[in-house]
C-alpha positions as a Markdown table, in Angstrom:
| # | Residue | x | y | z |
|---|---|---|---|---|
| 1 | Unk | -24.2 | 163.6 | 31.6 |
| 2 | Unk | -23.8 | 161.7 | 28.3 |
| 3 | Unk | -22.7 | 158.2 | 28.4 |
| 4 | Unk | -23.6 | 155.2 | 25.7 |
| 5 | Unk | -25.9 | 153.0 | 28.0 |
| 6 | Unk | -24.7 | 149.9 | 25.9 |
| 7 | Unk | -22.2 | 148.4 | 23.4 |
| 8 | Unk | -22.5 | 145.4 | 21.0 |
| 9 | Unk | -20.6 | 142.5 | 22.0 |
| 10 | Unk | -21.4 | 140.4 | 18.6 |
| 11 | Unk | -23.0 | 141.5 | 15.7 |
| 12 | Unk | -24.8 | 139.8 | 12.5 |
| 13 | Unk | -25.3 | 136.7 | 14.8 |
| 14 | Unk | -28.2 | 134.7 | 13.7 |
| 15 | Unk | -30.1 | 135.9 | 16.6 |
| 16 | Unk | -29.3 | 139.3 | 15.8 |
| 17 | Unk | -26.7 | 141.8 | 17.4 |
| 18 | Unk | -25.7 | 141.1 | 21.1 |
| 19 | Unk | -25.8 | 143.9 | 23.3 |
| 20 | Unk | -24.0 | 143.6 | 26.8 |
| 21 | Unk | -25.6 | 146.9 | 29.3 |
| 22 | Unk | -22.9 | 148.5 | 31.6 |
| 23 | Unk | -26.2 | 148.5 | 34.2 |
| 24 | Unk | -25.7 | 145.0 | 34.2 |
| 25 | Unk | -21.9 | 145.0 | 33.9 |
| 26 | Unk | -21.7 | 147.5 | 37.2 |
| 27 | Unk | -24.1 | 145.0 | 39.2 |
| 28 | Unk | -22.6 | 141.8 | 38.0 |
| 29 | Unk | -19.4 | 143.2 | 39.2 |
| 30 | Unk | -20.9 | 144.5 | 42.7 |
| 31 | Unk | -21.8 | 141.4 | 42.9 |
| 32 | Unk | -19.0 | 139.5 | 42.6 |
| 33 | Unk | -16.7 | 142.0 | 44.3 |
| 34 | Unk | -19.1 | 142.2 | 47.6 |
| 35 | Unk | -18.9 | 137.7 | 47.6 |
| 36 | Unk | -15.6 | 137.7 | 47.4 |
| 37 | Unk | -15.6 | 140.1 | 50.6 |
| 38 | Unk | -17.9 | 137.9 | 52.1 |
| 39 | Unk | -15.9 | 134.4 | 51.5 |
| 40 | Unk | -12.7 | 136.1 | 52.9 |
| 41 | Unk | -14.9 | 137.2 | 56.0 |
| 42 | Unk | -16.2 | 133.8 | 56.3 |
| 43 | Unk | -12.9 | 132.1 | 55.6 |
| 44 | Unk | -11.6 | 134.4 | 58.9 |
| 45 | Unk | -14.1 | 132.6 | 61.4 |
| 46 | Unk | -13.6 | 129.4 | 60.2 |
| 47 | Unk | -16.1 | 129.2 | 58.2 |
| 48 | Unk | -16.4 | 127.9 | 54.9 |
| 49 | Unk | -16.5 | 130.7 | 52.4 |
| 50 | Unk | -18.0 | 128.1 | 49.4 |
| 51 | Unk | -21.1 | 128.6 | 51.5 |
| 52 | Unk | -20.9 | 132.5 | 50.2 |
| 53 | Unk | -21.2 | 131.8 | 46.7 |
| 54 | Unk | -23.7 | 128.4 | 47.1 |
| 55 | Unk | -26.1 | 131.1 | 49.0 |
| 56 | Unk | -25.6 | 133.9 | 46.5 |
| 57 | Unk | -26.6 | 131.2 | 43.8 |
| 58 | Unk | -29.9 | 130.6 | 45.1 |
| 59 | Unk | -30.4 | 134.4 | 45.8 |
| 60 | Unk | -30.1 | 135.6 | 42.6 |
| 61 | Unk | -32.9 | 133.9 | 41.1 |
| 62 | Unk | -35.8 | 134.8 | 43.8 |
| 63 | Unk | -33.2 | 138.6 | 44.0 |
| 64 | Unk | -34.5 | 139.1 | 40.3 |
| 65 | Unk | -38.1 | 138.1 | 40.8 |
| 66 | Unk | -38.7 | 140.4 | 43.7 |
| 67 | Unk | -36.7 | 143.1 | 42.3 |
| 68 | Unk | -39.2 | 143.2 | 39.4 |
| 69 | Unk | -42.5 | 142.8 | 41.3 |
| 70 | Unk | -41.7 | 145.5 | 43.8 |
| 71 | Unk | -41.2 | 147.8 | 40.5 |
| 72 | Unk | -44.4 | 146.3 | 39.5 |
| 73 | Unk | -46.4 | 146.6 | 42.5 |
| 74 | Unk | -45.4 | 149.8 | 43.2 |
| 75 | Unk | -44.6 | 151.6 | 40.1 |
| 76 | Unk | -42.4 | 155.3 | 39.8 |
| 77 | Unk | -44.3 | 158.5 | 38.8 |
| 78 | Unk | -43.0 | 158.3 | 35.0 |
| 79 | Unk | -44.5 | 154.6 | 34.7 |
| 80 | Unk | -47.9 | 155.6 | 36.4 |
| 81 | Unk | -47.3 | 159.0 | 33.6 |
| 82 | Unk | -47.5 | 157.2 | 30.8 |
| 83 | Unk | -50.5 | 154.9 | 31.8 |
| 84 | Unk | -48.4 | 151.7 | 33.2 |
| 85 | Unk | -49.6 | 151.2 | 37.3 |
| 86 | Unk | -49.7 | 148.1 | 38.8 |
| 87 | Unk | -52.5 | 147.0 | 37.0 |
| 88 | Unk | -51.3 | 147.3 | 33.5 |
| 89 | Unk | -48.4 | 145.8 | 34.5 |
| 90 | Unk | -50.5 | 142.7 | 35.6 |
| 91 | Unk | -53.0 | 143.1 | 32.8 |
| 92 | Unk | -50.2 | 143.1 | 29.9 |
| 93 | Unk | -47.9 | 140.6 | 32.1 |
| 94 | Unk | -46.7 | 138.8 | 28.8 |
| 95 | Unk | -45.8 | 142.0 | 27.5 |
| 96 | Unk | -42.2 | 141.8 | 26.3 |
| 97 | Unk | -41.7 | 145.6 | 25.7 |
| 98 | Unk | -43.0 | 147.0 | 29.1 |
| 99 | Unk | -45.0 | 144.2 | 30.4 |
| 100 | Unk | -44.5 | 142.7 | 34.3 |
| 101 | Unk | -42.4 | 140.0 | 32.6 |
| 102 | Unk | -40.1 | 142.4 | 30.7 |
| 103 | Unk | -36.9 | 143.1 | 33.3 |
| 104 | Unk | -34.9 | 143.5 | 30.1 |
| 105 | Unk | -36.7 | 146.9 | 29.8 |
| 106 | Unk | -35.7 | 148.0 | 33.3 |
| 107 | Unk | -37.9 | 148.7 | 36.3 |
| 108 | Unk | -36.2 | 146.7 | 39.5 |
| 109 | Unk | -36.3 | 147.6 | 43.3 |
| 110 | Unk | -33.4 | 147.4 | 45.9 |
| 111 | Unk | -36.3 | 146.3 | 48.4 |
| 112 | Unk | -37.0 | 143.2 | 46.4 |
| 113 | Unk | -34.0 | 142.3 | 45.3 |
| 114 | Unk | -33.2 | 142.4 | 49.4 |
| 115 | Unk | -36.2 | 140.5 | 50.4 |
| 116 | Unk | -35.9 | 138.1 | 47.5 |
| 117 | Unk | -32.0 | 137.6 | 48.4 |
| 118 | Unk | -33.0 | 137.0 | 51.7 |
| 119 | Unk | -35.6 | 134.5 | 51.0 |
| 120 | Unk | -33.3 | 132.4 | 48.5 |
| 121 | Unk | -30.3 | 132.5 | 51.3 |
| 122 | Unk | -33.0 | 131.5 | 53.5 |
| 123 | Unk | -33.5 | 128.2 | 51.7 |
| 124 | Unk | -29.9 | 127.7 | 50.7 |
| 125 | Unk | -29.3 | 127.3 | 54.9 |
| 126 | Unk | -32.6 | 125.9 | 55.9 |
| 127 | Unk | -33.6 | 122.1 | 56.5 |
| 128 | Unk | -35.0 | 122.9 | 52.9 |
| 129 | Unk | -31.5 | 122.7 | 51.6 |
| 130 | Unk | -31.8 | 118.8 | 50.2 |
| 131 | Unk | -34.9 | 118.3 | 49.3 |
| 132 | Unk | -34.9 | 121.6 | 46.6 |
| 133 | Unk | -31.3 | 120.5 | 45.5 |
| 134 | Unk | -32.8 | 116.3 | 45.2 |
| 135 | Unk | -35.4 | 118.3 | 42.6 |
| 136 | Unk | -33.5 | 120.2 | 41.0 |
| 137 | Unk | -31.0 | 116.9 | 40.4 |
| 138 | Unk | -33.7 | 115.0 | 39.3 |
| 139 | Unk | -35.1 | 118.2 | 36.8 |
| 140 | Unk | -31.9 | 118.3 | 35.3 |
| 141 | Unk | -31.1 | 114.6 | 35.5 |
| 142 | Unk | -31.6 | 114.0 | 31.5 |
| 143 | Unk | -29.3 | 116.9 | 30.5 |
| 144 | Unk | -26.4 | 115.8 | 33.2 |
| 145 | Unk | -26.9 | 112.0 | 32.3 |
| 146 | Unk | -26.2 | 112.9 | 28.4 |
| 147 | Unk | -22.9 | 114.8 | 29.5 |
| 148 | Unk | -22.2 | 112.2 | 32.1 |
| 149 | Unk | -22.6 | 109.5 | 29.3 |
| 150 | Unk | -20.3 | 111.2 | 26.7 |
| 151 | Unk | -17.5 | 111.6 | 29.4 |
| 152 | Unk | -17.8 | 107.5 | 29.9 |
| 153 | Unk | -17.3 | 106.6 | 26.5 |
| 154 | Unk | -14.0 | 108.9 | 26.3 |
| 155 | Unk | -12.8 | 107.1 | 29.2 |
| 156 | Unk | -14.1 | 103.7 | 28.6 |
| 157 | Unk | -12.1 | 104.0 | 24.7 |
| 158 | Unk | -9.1 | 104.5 | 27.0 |
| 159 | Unk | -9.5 | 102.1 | 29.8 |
| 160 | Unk | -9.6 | 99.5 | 26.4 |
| 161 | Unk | -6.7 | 100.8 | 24.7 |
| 162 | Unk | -4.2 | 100.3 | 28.0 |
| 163 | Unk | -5.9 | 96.9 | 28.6 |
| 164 | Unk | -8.1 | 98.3 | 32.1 |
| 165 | Unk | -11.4 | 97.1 | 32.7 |
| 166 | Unk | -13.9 | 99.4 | 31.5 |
| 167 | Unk | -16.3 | 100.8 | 34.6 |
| 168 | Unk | -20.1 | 100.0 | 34.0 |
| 169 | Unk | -21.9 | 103.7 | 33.2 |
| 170 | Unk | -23.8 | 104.9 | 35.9 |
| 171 | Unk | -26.8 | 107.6 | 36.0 |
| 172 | Unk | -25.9 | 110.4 | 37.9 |
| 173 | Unk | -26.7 | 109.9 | 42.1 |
| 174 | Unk | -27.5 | 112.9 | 44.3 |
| 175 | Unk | -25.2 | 113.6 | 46.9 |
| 176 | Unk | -25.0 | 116.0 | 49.4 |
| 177 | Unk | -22.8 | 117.0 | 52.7 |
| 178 | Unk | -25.2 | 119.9 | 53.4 |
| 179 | Unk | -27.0 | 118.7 | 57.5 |
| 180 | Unk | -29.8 | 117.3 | 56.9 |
| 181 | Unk | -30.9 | 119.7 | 59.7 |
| 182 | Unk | -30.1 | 122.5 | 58.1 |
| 183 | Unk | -27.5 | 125.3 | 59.5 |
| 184 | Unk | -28.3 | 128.9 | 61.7 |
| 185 | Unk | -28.1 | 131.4 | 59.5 |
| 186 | Unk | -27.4 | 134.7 | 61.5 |
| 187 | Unk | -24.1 | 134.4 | 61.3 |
| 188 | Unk | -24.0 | 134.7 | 57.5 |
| 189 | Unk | -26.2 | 137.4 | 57.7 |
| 190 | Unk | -24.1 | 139.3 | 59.5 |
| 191 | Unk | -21.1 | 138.7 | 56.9 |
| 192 | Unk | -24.0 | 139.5 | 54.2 |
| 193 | Unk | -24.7 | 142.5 | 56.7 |
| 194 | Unk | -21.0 | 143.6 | 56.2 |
| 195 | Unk | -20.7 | 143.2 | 52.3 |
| 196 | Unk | -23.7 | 144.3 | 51.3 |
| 197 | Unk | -23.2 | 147.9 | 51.3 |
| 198 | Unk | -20.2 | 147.4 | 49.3 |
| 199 | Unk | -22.2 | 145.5 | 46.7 |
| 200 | Unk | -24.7 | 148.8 | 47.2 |
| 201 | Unk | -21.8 | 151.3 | 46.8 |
| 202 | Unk | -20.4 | 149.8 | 43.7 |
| 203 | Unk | -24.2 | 149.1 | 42.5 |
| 204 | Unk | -25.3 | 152.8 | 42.2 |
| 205 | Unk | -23.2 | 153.9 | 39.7 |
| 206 | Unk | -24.9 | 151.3 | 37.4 |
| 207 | Unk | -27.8 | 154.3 | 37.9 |
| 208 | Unk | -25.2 | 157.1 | 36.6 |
| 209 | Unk | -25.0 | 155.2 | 33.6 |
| 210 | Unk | -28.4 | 154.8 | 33.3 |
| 211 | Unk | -29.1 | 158.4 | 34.3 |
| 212 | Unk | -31.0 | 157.3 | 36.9 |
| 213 | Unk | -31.6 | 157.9 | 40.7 |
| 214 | Unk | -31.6 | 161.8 | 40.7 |
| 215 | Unk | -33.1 | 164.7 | 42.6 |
| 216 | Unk | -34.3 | 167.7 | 42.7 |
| 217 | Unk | -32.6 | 170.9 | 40.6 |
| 218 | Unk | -29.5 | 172.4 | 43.0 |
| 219 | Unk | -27.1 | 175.3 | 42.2 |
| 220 | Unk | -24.0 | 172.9 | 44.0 |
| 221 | Unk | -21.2 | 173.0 | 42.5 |
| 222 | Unk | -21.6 | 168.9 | 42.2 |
| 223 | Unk | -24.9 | 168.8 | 40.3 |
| 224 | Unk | -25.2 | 167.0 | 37.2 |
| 225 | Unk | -27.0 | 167.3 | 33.8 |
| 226 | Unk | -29.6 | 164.7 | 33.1 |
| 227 | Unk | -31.1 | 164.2 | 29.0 |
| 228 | Unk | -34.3 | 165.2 | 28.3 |
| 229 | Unk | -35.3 | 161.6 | 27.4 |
| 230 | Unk | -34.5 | 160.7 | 30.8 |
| 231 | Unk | -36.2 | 163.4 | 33.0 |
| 232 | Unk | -39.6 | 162.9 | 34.6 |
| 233 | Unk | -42.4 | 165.1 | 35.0 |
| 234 | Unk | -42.5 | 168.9 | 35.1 |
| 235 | Unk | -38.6 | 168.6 | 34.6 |
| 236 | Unk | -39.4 | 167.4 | 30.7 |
| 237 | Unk | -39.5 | 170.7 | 29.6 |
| 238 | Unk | -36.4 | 171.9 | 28.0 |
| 239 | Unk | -37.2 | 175.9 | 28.6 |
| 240 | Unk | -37.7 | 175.7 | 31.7 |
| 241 | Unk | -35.0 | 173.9 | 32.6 |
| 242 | Unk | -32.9 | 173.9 | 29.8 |
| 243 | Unk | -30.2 | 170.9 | 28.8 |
| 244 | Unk | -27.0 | 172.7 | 27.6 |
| 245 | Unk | -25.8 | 176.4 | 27.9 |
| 246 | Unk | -24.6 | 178.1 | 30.8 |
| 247 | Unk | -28.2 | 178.4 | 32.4 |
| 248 | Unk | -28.3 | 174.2 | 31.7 |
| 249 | Unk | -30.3 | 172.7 | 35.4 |
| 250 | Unk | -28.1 | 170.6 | 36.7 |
| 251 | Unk | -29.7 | 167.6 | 39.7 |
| 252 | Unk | -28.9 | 166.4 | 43.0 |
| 253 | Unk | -26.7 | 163.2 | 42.2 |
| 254 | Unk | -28.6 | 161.1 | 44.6 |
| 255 | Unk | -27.1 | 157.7 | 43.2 |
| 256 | Unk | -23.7 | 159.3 | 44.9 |
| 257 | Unk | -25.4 | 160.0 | 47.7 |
| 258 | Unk | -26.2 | 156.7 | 48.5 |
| 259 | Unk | -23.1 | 155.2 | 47.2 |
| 260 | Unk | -20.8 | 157.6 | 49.5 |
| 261 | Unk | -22.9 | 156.8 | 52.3 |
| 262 | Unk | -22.5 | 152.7 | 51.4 |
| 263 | Unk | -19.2 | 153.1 | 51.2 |
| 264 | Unk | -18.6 | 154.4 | 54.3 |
| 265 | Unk | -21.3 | 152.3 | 55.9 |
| 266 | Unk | -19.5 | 149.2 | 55.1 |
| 267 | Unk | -15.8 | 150.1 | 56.5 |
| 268 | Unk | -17.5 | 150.8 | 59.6 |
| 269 | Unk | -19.2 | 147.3 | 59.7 |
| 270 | Unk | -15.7 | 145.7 | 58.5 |
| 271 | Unk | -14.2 | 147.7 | 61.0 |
| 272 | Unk | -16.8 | 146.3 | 64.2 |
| 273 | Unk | -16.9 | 142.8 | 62.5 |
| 274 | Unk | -13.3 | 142.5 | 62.4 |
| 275 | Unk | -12.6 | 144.3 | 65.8 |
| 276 | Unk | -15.4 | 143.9 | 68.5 |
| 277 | Unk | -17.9 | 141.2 | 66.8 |
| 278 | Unk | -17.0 | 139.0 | 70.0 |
| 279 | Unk | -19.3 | 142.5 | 71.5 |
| 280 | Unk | -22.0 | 141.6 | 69.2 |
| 281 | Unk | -25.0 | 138.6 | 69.1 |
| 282 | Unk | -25.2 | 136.8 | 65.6 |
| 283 | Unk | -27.6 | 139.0 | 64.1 |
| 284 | Unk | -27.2 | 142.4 | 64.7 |
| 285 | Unk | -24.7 | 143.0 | 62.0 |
| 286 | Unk | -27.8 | 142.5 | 59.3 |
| 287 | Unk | -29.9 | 144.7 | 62.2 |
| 288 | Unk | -27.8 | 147.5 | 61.6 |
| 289 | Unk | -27.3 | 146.9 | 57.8 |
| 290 | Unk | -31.1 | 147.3 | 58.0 |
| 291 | Unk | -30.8 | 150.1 | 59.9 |
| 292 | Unk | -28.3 | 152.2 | 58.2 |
| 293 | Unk | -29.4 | 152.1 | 55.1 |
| 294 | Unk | -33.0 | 152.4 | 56.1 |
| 295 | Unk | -32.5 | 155.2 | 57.7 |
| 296 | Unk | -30.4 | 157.6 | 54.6 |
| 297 | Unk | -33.0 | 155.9 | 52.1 |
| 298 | Unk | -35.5 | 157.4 | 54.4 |
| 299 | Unk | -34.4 | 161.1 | 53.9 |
| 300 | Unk | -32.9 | 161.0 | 50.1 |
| 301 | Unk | -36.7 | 160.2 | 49.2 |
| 302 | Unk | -37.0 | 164.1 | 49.7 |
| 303 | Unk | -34.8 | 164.9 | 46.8 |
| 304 | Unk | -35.8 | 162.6 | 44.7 |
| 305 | Unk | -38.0 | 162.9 | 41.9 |
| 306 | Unk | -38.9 | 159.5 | 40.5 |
| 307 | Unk | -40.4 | 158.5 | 43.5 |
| 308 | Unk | -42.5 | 154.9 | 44.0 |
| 309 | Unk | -45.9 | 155.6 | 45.4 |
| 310 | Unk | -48.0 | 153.0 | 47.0 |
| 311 | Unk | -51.2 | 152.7 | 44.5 |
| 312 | Unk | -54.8 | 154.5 | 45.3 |
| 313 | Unk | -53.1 | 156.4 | 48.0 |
| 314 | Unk | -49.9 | 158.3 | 46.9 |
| 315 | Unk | -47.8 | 157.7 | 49.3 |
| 316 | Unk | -43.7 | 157.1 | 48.8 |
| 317 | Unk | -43.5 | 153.6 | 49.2 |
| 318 | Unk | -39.7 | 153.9 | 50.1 |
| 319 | Unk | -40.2 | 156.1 | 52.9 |
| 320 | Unk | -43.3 | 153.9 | 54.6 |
| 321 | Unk | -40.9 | 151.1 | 54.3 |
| 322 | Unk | -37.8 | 152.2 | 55.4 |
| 323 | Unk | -39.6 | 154.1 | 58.2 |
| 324 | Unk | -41.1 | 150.7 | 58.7 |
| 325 | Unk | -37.6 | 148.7 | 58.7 |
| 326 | Unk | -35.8 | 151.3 | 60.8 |
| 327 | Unk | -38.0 | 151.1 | 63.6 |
| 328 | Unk | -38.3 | 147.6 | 63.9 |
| 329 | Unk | -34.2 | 147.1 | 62.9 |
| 330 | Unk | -33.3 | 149.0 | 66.5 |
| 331 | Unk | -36.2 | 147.7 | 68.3 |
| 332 | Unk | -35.0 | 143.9 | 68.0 |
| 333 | Unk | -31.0 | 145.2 | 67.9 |
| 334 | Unk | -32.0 | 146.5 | 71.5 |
| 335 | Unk | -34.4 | 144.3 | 72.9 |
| 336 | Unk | -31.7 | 141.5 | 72.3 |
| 337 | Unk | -29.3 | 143.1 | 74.0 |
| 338 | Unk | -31.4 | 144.2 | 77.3 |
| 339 | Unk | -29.8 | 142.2 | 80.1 |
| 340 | Unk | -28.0 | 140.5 | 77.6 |
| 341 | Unk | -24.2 | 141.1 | 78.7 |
| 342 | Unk | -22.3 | 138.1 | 77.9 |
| 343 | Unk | -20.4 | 137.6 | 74.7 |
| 344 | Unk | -22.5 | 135.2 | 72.3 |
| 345 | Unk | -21.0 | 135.3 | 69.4 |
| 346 | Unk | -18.8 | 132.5 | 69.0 |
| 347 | Unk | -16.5 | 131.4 | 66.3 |
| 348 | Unk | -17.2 | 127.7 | 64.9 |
| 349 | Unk | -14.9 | 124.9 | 63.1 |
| 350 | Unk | -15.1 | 125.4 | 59.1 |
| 351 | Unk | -18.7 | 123.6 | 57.9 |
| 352 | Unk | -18.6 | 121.7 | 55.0 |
C-alpha cells in the first residue's frame, strides 16, 4: 500500500515549507460532512441546526485533548517498543518530537476524542453555556475591540462625508440568547448518535493513508501490503514476511472493517431516527451508538496488532472498555424502557 502521507501546500515561506496531512484532510472532512448531517437532522424536528456546529466548536478543543491523553495514558505496543509508556510520555511532556504535547507527531484515540466531544457538547448545552462564553468575551475582548475600532472609523469617515452624525465607538458588549438555564441535551445526542458513525466511516480511511489500523497476516483475497517502516513487532522483519514479490504478507484491513461496519451502522440509525424515533426515549439513539460500535470494536481487537494495553498489567485497553461501554449501553437502553410504553420523544419549536 504506497501512498504520499503529505504534500506541501507553500514552500520557501519564512516559516519554512507548509505541509497539509491527508490524516487531517480525511477527518477535517468527516467532520464537516457528519455536522452537516446533523444540522439537516436537527433542522427536521424543529430544531435549530446552528446549535450543531456551536456544539461541535466547543468539542473539538477538549476532542483533541483527550484524544491525545488516551494515546498517552495508554500507549500501543510499538510506543511501549521503543521505550515511550505513559511515563515518558509524562516525563518528556514538552517534548515536541514525541513528547505528551506533540499531537503533530500522531498518537490520538477514538475513546478520547468521544469522551472529550462529549464533555465540550456537554458544556456548550449546559447552564455553563454563558458564563464560559462571558470569559472567553472578556479573554478576547482587546483583540475584538481593535477590529471593532477599525470598522468605526471606516464608517464614522462616511457617516461625515454624507453629512450623518457620527455614532460614539463602543467596546464590544456580551450578548447571548443561549437560556440562562441551559437546554436538555439528549436529544442532540441522539442526532450526534446518528451522525457519528458517518463521521467514523469517512474517518478510517485517514488510517489507510497513514497505514494504520491493521491486523493480523490473512491469505483473503482483500488483504493489503503494509511498509516495513510502518509494521510493528515480529511483523518488522522483511524475510519473514516479506514486502514485495508474489510471497509479499499481505494484513487484515481492519480500518475497512470498521468503516464498512460505520457505514452501515449509521443508515440503520437514519433509517429508525427518521422512521420510528416517536418509538424511542431521547437518549437511546447515543445508547445504541455506544452500543454498536462498542460491540465490533470489541472483537476487531483480535486482529489487530498495534494494540493499547493498560500499563503494569497488559491488558487491551480497547477491549476492557468497550466491554465496559457495551454492557452498561444496553443496561440503561433497557432499564429505560421497562414499563416504559408511552411515546416520549417529542418534537419541539426551533430554539434559538
Amino acid at each position: 500500500m504506497q501512498f504520499n502521507e503529505e504534500f506541501i501546500l507553500l514552500s520557501n515561506t519564512p516559516f519554512g515549507d507548509v505541509q497539509i496531512r491527508y490524516y487531517g484532510i480525511i477527518i477535517v472532512a468527516a467532520m464537516l460532512v457528519a455536522a452537516w448531517i446533523a444540522a439537516r437532522l436537527a433542522q427536521r424536528t424543529n430544531r435549530d441546526p446552528d446549535h450543531v456546529w456551536g456544539a461541535l466548536t466547543w468539542a473539538i478543543f477538549p476532542g483533541i485533548i483527550f484524544a491525545r491523553l488516551w494515546f498517552v495514558l495508554f500507549p500501543t505496543i510499538s510506543s511501549i517498543e521503543s521505550g515511550r509508556d505513559a511515563l515518558w510520555y509524562f516525563q518528556n511532556f514538552f517534548d515536541l518530537q514525541n513528547g505528551a504535547i506533540a499531537i503533530w507527531s500522531g498518537g490520538l484515540s477514538i475513546f478520547g476524542a468521544v469522551l472529550g466531544g462529549f464533555l465540550g457538547a456537554w458544556l456548550y448545552f449546559s447552564r455553563y453555556h454563558n458564563p464560559i462564553s462571558r470569559v472567553f468575551h472578556y479573554i478576547f475582548l482587546p483583540i475584538s475591540a481593535i477590529f471593532e475600532f477599525i470598522a468605526w472609523i471606516f464608517v464614522a469617515i462616511y457617516q461625515l462625508a454624507t453629512g450623518k452624525e457620527v455614532q460614539r465607538y463602543q467596546l464590544p458588549k456580551f450578548e447571548s440568547e443561549f437560556p440562562a438555564s441551559g437546554m436538555d441535551m439528549a436529544p442532540w445526542l441522539d442526532i450526534a448518535g446518528v451522525a457519528l458513525p458517518l463521521a467514523q466511516a469517512i474517518g478510517r480511511w485517514a488510517n489507510f493513508v497513514n497505514q494504520e489500523l491493521y491486523g493480523l497476516p490473512t491469505n483473503l483475497p482483500w488483504g493489503i501490503s503494509i511498509d516495513a517502516d510502518h509494521r510493528v513487532g515480529i511483523y518488522r522483519s522483511t524475510v519473514d514476511y516479506p514486502v514485495t514479490g508474489q510471497d509479499a504478507a499481505r494484513f487484515h484491513p481492519l480500518f475497512l472493517y470498521e468503516s464498512l461496519w460505520n457505514l452501515v451502522a449509521f443508515f440503520v440509525l437514519l433509517n429508525l431516527y427518521n422512521r420510528y424515533r416517536d418509538r424511542f426515549i431521547p437518549g437511546d439513539f447515543f445508547l445504541l451508538y455506544l452500543a454498536q460500535y462498542s460491540f465490533i470494536r470489541f472483537f476487531l481487537e483480535f486482529l489487530r496488532i498495534e494494540q493499547a494495553l493498560i500499563p503494569g498489567i497488559g491488558i487491551n485497553s480497547s477491549q476492557v472498555i468497550t466491554a465496559a461501554v457495551f454492557v452498561i449501553a444496553l443496561v440503561v437502553y433497557f432499564v429505560r424502557h421497562m414499563g416504559n410504553s408511552r411515546t416520549q420523544y417529542e418534537e419541539t419549536p426551533a430554539q434559538a
